[in-house]
C-alpha angles and dihedrals in degrees: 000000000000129000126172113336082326142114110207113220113171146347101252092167153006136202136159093276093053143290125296116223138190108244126159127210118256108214084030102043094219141141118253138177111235116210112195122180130221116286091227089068111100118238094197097062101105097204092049086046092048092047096054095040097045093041084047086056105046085044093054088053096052111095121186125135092239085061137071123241110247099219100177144003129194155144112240133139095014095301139093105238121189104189106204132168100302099229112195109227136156 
């Protein structure tokens, strides 16, 4: 499956705002990490919609080397996807 400019490989994690997948990007050839939120959640509510988008935007402009770049939001396939640095950990 394929959101965003990304290839999903694998679930790697789940918590009650989604499920985090590996994905790897497919021009880069890099690994992501692919946020999808729950399906439930309806894409047509524009305050949800403002709120994801706006908070998506203000996280892909922090740098600091304790956080992971946001690299891409969307809405695509019925969920709300935010594609970030993949970092390995236990």
């Amino acid at each position: 499956e394929v959101i965003g400019q990304c290839r999903i490989e694998k679930k790697i994690g789940e918590g009650g705002m989604g499920s985090v997948y590996l994905g790897r990007h497919m021009s880069l050839d890099m690994p992501r990490a692919i946020k999808l939120l729950p399906k439930h959640i309806d894409l047509k509510d524009p305050q949800y919609s403002q709120r994801f988008f706006r908070e998506a935007r203000i996280a892909a402009r922090l740098r600091h080397p304790n956080l992971v770049q946001v690299h891409e939001c969307g809405a695509e396939e019925g969920y709300y996807y935010i594609i970030m640095d993949y970092v390995e950990g236990p």
